[in-house]
Structure formats: C-alpha cells, structure tokens
C-alpha positions as CSV (number, residue, x, y, z in Angstrom):
1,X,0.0,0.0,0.0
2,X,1.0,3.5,-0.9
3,X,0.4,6.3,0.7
4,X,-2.0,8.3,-0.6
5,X,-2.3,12.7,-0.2
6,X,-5.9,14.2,-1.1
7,X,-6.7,17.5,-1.5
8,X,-9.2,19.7,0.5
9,X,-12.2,21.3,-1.7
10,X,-11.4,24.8,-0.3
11,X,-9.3,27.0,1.8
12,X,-10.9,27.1,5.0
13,X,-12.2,23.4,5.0
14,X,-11.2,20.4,7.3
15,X,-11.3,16.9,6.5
16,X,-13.9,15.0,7.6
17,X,-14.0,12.8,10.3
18,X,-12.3,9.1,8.6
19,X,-11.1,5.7,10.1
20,X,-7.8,5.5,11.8
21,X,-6.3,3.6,8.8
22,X,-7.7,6.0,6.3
23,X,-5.9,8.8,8.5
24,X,-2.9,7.3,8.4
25,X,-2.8,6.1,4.9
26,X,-3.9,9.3,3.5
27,X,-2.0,11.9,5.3
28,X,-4.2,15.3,7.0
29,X,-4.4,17.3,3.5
30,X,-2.9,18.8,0.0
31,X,-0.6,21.3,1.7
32,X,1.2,18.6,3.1
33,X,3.1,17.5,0.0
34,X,5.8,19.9,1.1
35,X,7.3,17.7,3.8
36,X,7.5,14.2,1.3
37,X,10.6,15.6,0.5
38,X,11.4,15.1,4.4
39,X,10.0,11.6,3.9
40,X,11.3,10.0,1.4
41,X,13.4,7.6,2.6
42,X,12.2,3.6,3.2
43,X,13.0,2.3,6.5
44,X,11.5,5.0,8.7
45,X,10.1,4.1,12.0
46,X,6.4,4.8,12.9
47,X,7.9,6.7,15.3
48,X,10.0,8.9,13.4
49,X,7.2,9.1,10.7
50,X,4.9,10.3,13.4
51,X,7.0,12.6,14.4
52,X,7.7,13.8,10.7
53,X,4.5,14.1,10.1
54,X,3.3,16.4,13.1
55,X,5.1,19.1,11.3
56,X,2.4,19.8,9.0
57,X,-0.4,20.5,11.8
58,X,0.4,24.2,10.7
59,X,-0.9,23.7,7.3
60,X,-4.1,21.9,7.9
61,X,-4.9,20.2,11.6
62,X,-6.9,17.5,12.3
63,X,-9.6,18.4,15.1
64,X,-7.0,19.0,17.3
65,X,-3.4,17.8,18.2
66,X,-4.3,15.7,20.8
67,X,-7.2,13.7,18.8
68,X,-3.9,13.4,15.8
69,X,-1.8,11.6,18.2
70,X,-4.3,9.6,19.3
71,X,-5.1,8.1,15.7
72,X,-1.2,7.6,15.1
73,X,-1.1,5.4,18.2
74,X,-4.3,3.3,17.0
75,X,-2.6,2.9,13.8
76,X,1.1,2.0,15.2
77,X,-1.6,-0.8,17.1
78,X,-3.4,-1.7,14.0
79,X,0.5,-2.6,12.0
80,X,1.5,-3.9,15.4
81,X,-1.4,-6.8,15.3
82,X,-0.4,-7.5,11.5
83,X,3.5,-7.4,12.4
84,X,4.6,-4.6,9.8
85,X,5.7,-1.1,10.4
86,X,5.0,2.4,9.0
87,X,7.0,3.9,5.7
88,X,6.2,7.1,4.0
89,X,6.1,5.2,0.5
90,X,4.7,1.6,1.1
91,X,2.9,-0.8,3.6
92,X,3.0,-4.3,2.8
93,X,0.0,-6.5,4.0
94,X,0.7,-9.6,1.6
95,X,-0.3,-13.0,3.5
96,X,-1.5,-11.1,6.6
97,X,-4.4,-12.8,6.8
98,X,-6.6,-9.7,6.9
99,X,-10.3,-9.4,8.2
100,X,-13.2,-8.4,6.7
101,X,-12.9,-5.7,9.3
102,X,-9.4,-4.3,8.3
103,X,-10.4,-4.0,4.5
104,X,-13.0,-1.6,4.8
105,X,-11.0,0.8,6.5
106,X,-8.5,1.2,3.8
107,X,-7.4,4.5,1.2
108,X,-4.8,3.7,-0.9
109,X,-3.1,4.1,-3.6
110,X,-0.9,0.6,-3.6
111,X,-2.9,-2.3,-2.5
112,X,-1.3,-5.6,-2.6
113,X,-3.6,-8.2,-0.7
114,X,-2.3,-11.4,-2.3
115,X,-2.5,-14.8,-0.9
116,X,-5.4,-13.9,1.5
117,X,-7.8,-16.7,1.7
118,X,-10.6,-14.1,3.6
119,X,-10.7,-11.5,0.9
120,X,-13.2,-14.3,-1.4
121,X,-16.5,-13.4,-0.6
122,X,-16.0,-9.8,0.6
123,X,-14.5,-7.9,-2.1
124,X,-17.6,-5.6,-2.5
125,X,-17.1,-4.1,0.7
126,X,-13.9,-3.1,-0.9
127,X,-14.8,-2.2,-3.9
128,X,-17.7,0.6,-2.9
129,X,-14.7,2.2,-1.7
130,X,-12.9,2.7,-4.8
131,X,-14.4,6.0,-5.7
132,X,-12.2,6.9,-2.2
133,X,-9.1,5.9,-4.0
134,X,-9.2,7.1,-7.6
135,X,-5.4,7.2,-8.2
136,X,-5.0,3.7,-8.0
137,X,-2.5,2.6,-9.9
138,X,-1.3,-1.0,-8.4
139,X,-3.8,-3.7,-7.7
140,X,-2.8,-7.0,-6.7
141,X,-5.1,-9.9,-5.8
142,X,-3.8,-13.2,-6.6
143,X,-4.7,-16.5,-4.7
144,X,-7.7,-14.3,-2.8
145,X,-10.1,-17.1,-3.9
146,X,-12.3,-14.9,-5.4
147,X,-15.7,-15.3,-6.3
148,X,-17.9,-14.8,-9.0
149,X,-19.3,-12.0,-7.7
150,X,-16.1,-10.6,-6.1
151,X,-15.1,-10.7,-10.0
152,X,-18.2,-8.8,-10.6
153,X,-17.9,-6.4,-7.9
154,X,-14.3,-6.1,-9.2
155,X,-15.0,-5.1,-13.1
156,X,-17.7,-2.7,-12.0
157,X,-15.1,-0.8,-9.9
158,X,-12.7,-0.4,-12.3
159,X,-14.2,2.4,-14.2
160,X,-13.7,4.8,-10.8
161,X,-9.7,3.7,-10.7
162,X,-8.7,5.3,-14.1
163,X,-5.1,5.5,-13.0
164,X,-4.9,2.0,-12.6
165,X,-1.5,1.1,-14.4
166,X,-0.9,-2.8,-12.5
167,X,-3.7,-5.6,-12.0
168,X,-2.5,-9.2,-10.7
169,X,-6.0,-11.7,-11.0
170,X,-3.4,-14.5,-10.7
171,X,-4.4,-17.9,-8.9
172,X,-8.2,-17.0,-8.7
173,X,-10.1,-19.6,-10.9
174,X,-13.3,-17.6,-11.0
175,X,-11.9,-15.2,-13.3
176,X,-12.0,-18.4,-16.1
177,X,-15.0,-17.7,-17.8
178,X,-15.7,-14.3,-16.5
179,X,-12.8,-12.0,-17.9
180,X,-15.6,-9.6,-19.9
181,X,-16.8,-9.1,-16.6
182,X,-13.8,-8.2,-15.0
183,X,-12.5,-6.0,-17.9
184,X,-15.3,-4.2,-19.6
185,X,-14.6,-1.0,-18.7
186,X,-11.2,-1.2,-19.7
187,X,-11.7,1.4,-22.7
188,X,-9.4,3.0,-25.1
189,X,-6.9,5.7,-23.5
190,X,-6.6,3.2,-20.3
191,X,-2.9,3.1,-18.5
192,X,-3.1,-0.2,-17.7
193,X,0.6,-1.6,-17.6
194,X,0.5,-4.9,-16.7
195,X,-1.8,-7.6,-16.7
196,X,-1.3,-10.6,-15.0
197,X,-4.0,-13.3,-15.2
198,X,-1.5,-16.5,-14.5
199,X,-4.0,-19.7,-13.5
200,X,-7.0,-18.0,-14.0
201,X,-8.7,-21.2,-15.9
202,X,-9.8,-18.9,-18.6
203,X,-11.6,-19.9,-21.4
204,X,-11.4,-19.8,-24.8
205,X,-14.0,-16.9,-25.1
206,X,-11.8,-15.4,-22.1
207,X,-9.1,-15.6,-24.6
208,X,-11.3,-14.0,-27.7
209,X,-12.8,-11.1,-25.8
210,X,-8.8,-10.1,-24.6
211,X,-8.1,-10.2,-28.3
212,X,-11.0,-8.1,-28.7
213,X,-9.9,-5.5,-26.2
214,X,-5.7,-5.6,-26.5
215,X,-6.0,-2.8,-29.4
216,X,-7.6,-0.5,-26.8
217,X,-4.4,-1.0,-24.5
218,X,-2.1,0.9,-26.0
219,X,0.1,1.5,-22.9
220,X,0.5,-2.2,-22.2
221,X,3.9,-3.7,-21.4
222,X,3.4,-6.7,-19.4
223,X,0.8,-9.5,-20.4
224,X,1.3,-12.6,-18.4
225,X,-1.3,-15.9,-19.4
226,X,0.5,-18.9,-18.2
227,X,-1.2,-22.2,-17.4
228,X,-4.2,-21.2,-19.3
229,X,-4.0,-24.0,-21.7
230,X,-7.8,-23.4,-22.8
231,X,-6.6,-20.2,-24.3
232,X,-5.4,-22.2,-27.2
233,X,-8.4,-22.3,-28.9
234,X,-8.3,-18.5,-29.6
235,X,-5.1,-18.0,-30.3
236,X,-5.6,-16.1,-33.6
237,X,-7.9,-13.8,-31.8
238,X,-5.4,-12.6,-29.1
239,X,-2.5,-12.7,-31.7
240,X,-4.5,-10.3,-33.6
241,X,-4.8,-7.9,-30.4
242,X,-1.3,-8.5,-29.6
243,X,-0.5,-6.5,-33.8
244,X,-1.8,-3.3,-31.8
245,X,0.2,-3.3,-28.6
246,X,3.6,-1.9,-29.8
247,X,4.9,-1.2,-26.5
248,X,4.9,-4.9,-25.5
249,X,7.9,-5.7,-23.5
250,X,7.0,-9.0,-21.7
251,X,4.6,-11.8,-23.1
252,X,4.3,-15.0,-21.3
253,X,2.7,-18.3,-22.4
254,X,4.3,-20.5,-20.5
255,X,1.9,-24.2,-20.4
256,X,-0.8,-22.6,-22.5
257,X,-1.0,-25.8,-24.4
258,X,0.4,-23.9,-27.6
259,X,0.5,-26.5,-30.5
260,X,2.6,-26.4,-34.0
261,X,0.2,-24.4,-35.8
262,X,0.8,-22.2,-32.7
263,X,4.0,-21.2,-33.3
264,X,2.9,-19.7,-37.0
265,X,0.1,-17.5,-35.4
266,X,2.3,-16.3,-33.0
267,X,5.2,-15.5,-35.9
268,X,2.7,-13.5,-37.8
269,X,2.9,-11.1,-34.2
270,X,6.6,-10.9,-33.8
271,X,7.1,-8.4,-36.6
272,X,5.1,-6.0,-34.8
273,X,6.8,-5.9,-31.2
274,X,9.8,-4.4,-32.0
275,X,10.1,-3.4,-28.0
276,X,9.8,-7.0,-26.7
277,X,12.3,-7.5,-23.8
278,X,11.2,-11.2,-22.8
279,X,9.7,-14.1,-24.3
280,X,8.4,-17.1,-22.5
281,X,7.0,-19.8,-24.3
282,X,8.4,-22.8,-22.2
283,X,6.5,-26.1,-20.8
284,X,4.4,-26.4,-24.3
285,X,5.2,-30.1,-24.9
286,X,3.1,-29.9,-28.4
287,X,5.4,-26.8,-29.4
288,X,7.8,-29.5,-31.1
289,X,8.5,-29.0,-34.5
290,X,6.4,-25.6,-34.9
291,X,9.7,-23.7,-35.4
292,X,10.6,-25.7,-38.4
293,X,9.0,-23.4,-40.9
294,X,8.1,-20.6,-38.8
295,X,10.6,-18.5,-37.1
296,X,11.4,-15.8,-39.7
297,X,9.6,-13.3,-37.9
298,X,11.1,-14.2,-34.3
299,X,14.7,-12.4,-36.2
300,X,12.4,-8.9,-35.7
301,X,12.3,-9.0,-32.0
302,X,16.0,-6.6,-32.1
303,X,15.6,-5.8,-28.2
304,X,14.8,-9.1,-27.2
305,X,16.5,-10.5,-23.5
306,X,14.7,-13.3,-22.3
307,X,14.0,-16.6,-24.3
308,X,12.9,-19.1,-22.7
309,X,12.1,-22.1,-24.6
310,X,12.7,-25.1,-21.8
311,X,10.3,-28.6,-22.0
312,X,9.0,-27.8,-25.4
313,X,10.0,-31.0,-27.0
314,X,12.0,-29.4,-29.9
315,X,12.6,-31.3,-32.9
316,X,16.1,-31.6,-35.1
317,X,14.3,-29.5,-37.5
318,X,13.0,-27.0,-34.1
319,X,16.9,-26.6,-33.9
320,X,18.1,-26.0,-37.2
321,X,15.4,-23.0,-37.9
322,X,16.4,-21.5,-34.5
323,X,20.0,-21.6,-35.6
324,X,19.3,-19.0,-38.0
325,X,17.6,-16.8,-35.9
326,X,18.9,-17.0,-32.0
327,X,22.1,-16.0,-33.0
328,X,21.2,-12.7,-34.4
329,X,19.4,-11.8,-31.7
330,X,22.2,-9.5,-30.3
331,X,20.3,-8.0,-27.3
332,X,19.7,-11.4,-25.6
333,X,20.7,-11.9,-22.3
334,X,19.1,-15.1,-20.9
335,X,18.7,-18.2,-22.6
336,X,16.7,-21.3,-21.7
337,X,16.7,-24.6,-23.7
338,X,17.0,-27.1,-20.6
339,X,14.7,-30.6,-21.2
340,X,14.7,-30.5,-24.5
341,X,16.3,-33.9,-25.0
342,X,16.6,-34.2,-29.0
343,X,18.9,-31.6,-28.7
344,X,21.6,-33.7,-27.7
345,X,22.8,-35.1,-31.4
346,X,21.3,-32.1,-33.6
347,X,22.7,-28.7,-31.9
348,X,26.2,-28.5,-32.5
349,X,25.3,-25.7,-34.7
350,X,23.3,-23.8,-33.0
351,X,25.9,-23.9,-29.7
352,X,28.5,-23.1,-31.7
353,X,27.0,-20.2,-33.0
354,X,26.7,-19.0,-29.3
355,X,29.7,-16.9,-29.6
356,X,28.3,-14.2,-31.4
357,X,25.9,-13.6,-28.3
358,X,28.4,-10.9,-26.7
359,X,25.5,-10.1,-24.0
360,X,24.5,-13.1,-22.6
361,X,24.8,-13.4,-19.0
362,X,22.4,-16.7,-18.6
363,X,23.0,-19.6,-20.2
364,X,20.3,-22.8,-19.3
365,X,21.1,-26.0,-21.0
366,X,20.2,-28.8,-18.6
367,X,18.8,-32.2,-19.2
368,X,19.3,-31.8,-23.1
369,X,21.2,-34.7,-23.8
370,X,24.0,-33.2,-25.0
371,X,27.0,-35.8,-26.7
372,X,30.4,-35.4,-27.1
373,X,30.3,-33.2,-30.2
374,X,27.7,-30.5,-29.0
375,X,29.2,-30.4,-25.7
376,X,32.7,-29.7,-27.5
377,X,30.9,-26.8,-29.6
378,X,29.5,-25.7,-26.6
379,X,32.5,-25.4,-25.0
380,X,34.2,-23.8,-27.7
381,X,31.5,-20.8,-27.9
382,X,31.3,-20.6,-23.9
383,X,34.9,-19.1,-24.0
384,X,33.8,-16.0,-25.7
385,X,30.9,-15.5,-23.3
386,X,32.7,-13.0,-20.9
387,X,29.2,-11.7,-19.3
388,X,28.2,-14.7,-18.6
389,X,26.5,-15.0,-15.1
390,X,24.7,-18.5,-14.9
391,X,25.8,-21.4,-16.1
392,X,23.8,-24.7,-16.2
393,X,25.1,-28.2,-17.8
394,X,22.9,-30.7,-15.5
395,X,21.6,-33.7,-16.2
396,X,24.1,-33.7,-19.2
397,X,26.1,-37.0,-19.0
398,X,29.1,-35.9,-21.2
399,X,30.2,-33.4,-19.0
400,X,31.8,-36.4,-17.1
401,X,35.6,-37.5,-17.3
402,X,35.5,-34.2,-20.0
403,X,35.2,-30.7,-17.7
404,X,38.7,-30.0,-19.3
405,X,37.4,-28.9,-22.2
406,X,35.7,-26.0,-19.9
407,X,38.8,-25.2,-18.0
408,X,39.2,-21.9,-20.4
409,X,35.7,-20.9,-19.6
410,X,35.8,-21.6,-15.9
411,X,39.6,-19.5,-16.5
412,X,38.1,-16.2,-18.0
413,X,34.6,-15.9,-16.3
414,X,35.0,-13.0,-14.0
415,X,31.5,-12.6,-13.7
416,X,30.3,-16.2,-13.2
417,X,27.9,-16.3,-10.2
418,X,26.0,-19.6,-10.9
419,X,27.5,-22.8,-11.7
420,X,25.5,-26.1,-11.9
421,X,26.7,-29.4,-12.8
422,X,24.4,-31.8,-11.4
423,X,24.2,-35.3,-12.4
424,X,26.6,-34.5,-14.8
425,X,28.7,-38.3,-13.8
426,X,31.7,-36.1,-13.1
427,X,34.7,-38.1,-12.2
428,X,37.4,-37.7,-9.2
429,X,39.6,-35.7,-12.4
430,X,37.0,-33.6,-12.5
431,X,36.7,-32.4,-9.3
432,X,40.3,-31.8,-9.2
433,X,40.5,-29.8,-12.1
434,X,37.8,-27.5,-10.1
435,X,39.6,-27.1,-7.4
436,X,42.7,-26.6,-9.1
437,X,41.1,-23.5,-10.9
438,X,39.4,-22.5,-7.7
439,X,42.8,-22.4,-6.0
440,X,44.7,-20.1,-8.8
441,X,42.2,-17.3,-7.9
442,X,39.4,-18.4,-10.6
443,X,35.8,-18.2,-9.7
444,X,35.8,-15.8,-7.4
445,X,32.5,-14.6,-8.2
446,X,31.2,-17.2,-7.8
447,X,27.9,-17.6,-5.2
448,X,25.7,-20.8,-6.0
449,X,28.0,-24.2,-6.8
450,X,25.6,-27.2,-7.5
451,X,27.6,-30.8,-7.2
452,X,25.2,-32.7,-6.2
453,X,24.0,-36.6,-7.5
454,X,28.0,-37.4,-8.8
455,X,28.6,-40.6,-6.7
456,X,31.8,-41.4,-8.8
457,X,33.6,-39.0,-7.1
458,X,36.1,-40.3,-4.5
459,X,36.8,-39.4,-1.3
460,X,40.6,-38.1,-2.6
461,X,38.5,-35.8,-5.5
462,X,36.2,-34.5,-2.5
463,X,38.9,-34.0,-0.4
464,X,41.0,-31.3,-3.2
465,X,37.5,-29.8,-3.4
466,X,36.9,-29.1,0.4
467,X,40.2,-28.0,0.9
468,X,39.9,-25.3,-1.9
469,X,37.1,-24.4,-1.9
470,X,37.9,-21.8,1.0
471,X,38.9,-19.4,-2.1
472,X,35.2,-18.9,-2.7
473,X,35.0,-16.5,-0.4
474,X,31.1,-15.1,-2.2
475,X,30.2,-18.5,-2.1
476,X,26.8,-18.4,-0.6
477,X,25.2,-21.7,-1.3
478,X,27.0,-25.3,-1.9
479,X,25.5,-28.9,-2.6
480,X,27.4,-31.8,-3.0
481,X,24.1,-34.3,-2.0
482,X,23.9,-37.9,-3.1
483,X,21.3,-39.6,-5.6
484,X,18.3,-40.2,-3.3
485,X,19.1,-43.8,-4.1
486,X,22.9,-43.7,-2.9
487,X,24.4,-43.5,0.8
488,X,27.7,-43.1,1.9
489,X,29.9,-42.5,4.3
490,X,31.6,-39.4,4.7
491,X,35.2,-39.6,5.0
492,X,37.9,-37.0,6.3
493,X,37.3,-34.4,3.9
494,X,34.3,-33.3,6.1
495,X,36.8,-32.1,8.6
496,X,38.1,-29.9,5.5
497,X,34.5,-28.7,4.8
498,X,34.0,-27.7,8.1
499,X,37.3,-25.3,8.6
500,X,36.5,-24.1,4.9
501,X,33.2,-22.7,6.2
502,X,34.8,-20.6,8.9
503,X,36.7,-19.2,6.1
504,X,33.6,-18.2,3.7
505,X,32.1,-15.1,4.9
506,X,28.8,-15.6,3.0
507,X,27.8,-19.1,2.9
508,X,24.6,-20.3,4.1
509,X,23.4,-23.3,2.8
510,X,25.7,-26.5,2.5
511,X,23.7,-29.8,0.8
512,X,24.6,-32.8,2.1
513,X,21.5,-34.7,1.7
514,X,22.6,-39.2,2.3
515,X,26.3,-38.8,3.0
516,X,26.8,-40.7,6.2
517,X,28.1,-39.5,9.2
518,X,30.2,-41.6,11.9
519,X,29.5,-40.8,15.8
520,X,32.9,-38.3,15.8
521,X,32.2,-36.5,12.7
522,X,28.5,-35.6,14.7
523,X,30.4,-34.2,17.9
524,X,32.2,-31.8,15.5
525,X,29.1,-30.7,13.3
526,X,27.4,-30.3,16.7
527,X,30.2,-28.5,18.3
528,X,30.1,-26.8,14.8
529,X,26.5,-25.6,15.2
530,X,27.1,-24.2,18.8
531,X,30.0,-22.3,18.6
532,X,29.8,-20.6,15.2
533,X,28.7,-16.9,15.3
534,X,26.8,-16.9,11.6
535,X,23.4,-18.7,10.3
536,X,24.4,-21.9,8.2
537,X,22.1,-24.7,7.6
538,X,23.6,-27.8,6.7
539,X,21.0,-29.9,4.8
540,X,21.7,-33.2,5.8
541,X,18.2,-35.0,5.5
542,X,18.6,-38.8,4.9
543,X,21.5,-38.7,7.2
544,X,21.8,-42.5,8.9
C-alpha cells in the first residue's frame, strides 16, 4: 500500500472525520506534500514518521493535536497486530491474513492483498470504496479465492480507478469464464501496464474477448497468461490484439498448451513488437516441431533478453530454424533450452554459434542430452561469453571424465555467479581440475555451486575440493548431495568442509543430503553448530 495525499475542496475546510487507517494512509491534507521531500526515505520508524508528520499540523490540523496523536497510536496498534511497520512510501499487508474488518477501513493508492484466503467473498465491501481511492495505480489480488461475484464487484469498480496502471488476477479460478466481466470498462486511452492473469482457468472466449480489447491497451507492457492452456483455442484472436500493442515488453505463455500451428500464429505477431524484452514460451510439450517453418519473424524481436524455450520438445528441425535466428538476436541476455532432450545429437550448430551472443549473462542447457560433439561446440563458444552470469550443464552426462574442455571458460569468467553441474557423472579428475582453478584465484564470483547426484567421485576428488574451496569467499550456497538412491559415508574431507566454512564469509546453505556420518564426525558438526557466530544450515536430510 501507498500512501496516498488528497486534496481539500477549499481554503478554509477540514477533512472529515475518517477511520484511523484511512488517517494514516492518506496523510491530513494537499498542503502537506511539502514535507514528502522530508519523507522519502524507506526504513523510517512509525515513530520517526509520526514525528515527521506532526510538522504539517500548521498547514491543515486535524480536530486538534491531541485527537492526531491519538489516531497515530491506534494505527502503530493496528500494523503492530499485523506485524509490519510504517513507511512514508509503502505498507506491505501480503499474506497477513486480513479481516473483513481491516479491509473496509483502507485508502490507498498501492494495495497488494495477495495470498489472503478471507478476501473471497468480501470484495464488494472493498470495492464501494474505490471512488475513495481514484489514483489507484497497483492492484494486486492473486490467490484471494475470489468469487464470482467478487469478479463482478471487481469489473464494476474499475471504471472509478482510471489510473490504474498494474492488475494481478493470478491464482483466482473464478476469473476463467468471467474475464468480460472483469475487464469491460477497460476502454481506449486506459494506462493499464500490466496484466497478469496466470492460472485464472480462462476460457477460450476469455481468450477471444482479450483479443477483442488488446487494441484499446495501447500502454501495455506486461501480459502474463500462463497455465491457461484453454486459451489455445483462440489463439488467432489474441495474436491479432497483440499487432496493436507496440509497447509490449513482456509476453508469457508458459503451459498454454500452444501446438505447431501455434507457433505460426504467434510468428505473424513478432514483426510488430519491436520493444519486446522477454519471451516465454516454455513447458508447451506440443510446441515440437512448430519452429521448423516458422521463425522468420522471431529475427524482428532486435531488443529481445529473455528466451525461454525449456520442455517444449523441440525437434532436429526446431533446432536447425532456430540456428538461424537466435544468434542474431544480439540484445539477448538469458537463454533457456534445458529438457529439451533431442537436442543432444542435432545442436552443434546452434551452440557453436553461441559466440556471437556478446551479451548473454544466462545460459540454461540442462537435461538436453547433450554428446560429445555439441558439448565440444558448446564449450568452444562458452569461452567468448565474458558476461556470462549463470551457467547450467545438469543432467548432461558428457560433462563427465570431460570438464577440461571447460577449463578456459571456468579461466576467463570474471563474472560467473552460478555454476550447476548436477548429475553431470563427473569423475574424481573432475573435481580436481575445479579445485585446481578454484585455487589459482578463478571463480571468485562465484555464489551458487551445484555438485550434487555425482557418486563417482572419491573421497581423494572430495577431499581437493573441500580444501579449496575456501577461495570462494562469495560463495553463498553449496550442494554436494547424493542420488536419493545412494548413501555413503563421509570420510575425512568433512573435517576440511567444516574449517573451509569458517573461512567463507557468506555461505549459508551446504547440501549434504545421504552422505553418512560416523558418531565423531557428529560431535564436530554439533560443536560446529554451537560455537559458530553466523546462520548456516547444513542440509543433511537422509542422514543415517
């Protein structure tokens, strides 16, 4: 919630007598604008805004400064019960498990209720209030279990909120089959921003009537439908809409259901968002093969940083059209084709071609099957990837006995932060050649490290790695976990771990999930846990 400032009608006038909420969320009147400039900054105490605040009793009073004080202390009471505190720019109530009671009292111009269960059912006491709060520009109400006539209620409301630049319907299955409701007096000229309407179970005539109305929402940047796989069915409608929003930055489909003959509708689209910034077409299984003859168009999105493509059951074919194309988009940043398991034999190509992808700082390839020969392109590229950020090779089996052929890449990434290598069946030789680049000074960036479910390693390969791994010193997160079908027991490079940890500032989180620990190497974890001074949790579930 934001706070809100209204102005008086007149001179001479008070405001009239309001709830303490409404008091405190709205501020005492116009004149006291002057003093945001005192106010601006975020982690403010109720106190200190209280005491802020009682400088503009000048301007325009409340009854009296007694009866002020009074309110501020009911209000300090009423963020007290719901655990938050006062800021001059925002309260929070997400999750708080508000009351009927507590929503009718609000003025805002912020309101972010998510996530509570009570709101379904009472929305139109809310609502009535709107004309209270006509600068509204942020509304969020997902997983509020709405009801079909809080969707009602809702849609009738909107026409007194014409500010209204954010709406989040996510997680509310009422909205399915009630959109037209909820949107109708959305009208040409609106602000709207964002729209997020993920898990909505909207219909195909859900998905028609938004097609019918995207052309009025010229200022839209944000338009989220995942897991709205009935949407499919009027497909051509919305990509028709979507020709008219030029200022389309983000557009998400992930598990809509979107077919072959998807991907062609969509195409005919691309050539008209010239601003899009994300794309997220992932977990369509029936995607597979769409991109064979139809990604000429996806070349047009120039500003486009976000692909994500993951679990869409791309073809050989899939591959060779997107070799042409992903390459040339310059601007991308992020890249996800993890699960997509035919890739493994037909993207050598396409990895190789990587290189020319000077800006990419996230690079998601896990549980793709890769083989000897695209992992060897891949590697090839990766070393001209200087920005690169996130790194994820998985679930990809060739990465075993053959990390060497990253050791340049692992060499030159100053800005590697995330490095996964799960399941990869890395050997003991692997290992060392980690901790060999860990110990010349390598890596250093590096915060999330993901070992885990590579039972081939030896105790002699763990026991370079947790003696170096001490150089880390951003390292925030480590897992080194067994397969949930695998136990072991832990030899003497846990006492190795252990003093390496007092030697990482910022670790956290150490995965250790089925390694077996004898009676002695207990005593030390336990003495471990009493006497260091910081919070780390090591996750050692399925310990015997």
């Amino acid at each position: 919630m934001s706070q809100t400032r209204k102005k008086t009608s007149s001179e001479g006038e008070t405001k009239p007598q309001t709830s303490t909420v409404n008091k405190f969320l709205r501020g005492s009147n116009a004149e006291s604008r002057k003093e945001d400039n005192d106010l601006k900054t975020s982690d403010s105490q109720p106190s200190d805004w209280i005491q802020k605040t009682a400088t503009s009793e000048t301007a325009k009073p409340l009854s009296s400064e007694m009866e002020w004080r009074s309110s501020m202390e009911k209000n300090e009471h009423f963020l007290q019960k719901l655990g938050k505190k006062a800021v001059n720019k925002c309260l929070d109530l997400n999750n708080c498990g508000l009351t009927t009671a507590d929503m009718k009292e609000m003025d805002l111009e912020e309101l972010d209720i998510s996530w509570n269960g009570f709101v379904g059912g009472t929305l139109l006491s809310i609502t009535q209030q709107m004309h209270l709060v006509s600068k509204l520009k942020i509304l969020r109400l997902g997983s509020c279990r709405l009801t079909t006539d809080d969707v009602q209620a809702l849609g009738e409301a909107f026409e007194m909120i014409p500010e209204l630049e954010e709406l989040n319907l996510s997680w509310n299955s009422k909205v399915g089959g009630n959109l037209p409701l909820i949107l109708q007096k959305f009208q040409k000229g609106s602000k709207i921003q964002m729209i997020e309407l993920v898990d909505c179970s909207l219909t195909s005539e859900d998905g028609t009537f938004l097609g019918q109305l995207l052309p009025m929402l010229q200022s839209l940047e944000v338009l989220d439908l995942s897991i709205n796989r009935d949407i499919v069915g009027s497909l051509n409608s919305i990509a028709q809409g979507l020709k008219s929003t030029s200022n389309l930055k983000v557009l998400k489909l992930h598990s809509c259901g979107l077919s072959q003959k998807s991907v062609k509708i969509l195409d005919a689209a691309f050539r008209y968002l010239g601003e899009l910034r994300k794309l997220d077409l992932s977990c369509n299984k029936d995607l597979g093969g769409g991109f064979e003859d139809s990604p000429a168009q996806l070349v047009m999105l120039k500003h486009l940083q976000v692909l994500d493509l993951h679990q869409c059951s791309l073809t050989a074919d899939d591959v060779m059209s997107l070799t042409q194309v992903i390459p040339l988009l310059s601007n991308l940043q992020e890249l996800d084709l993890s699960a997509n398991k035919k890739m493994g034999s037909s993207s050598e190509n396409l990895l190789s071609r990587l290189r020319f992808l000077p800006a990419l700082k996230s690079l998601v390839i896990n549980n793709c099957a890769l083989e000897s020969e695209t992992f060897t392109a891949l590697a090839e590229a990766s070393v001209h990837l200087s920005a690169l950020e996130v790194f994820n090779l998985s679930w990809n089996k060739c990465v075993g006995g053959n990390l060497k052929l990253l050791l340049e890449t692992l060499k030159l990434s100053m800005s590697l932060q995330v490095l996964r290598l799960s399941s990869c069946s890395l050997v003991t030789e692997d290992v060392a050649l980690l901790a060999s680049v860990i110990q010349t000074g390598h890596l250093a960036k590096l915060q999330k490290l993901d070992l885990s479910y590579n039972d081939s390693i030896c105790d002699a390969g763990w026991t370079m790695f947790c003696q170096n791994v001490r150089f880390l010193k951003e390292l925030i997160e480590l897992d080194i976990s067994l397969r949930p079908s695998n136990f072991r027991d832990c030899g003497q490079w846990f006492r190795h771990l252990l003093y390496a940890v007092t030697k990482l500032p910022q670790i956290t989180e150490i995965g250790m999930k089925r390694w077996i620990l004898p009676a002695s190497q207990e005593e030390e974890l336990e003495c471990f846990d009493q006497d260091k001074k910081r919070s780390i949790h090591f996750d050692h579930g399925g310990f015997q």
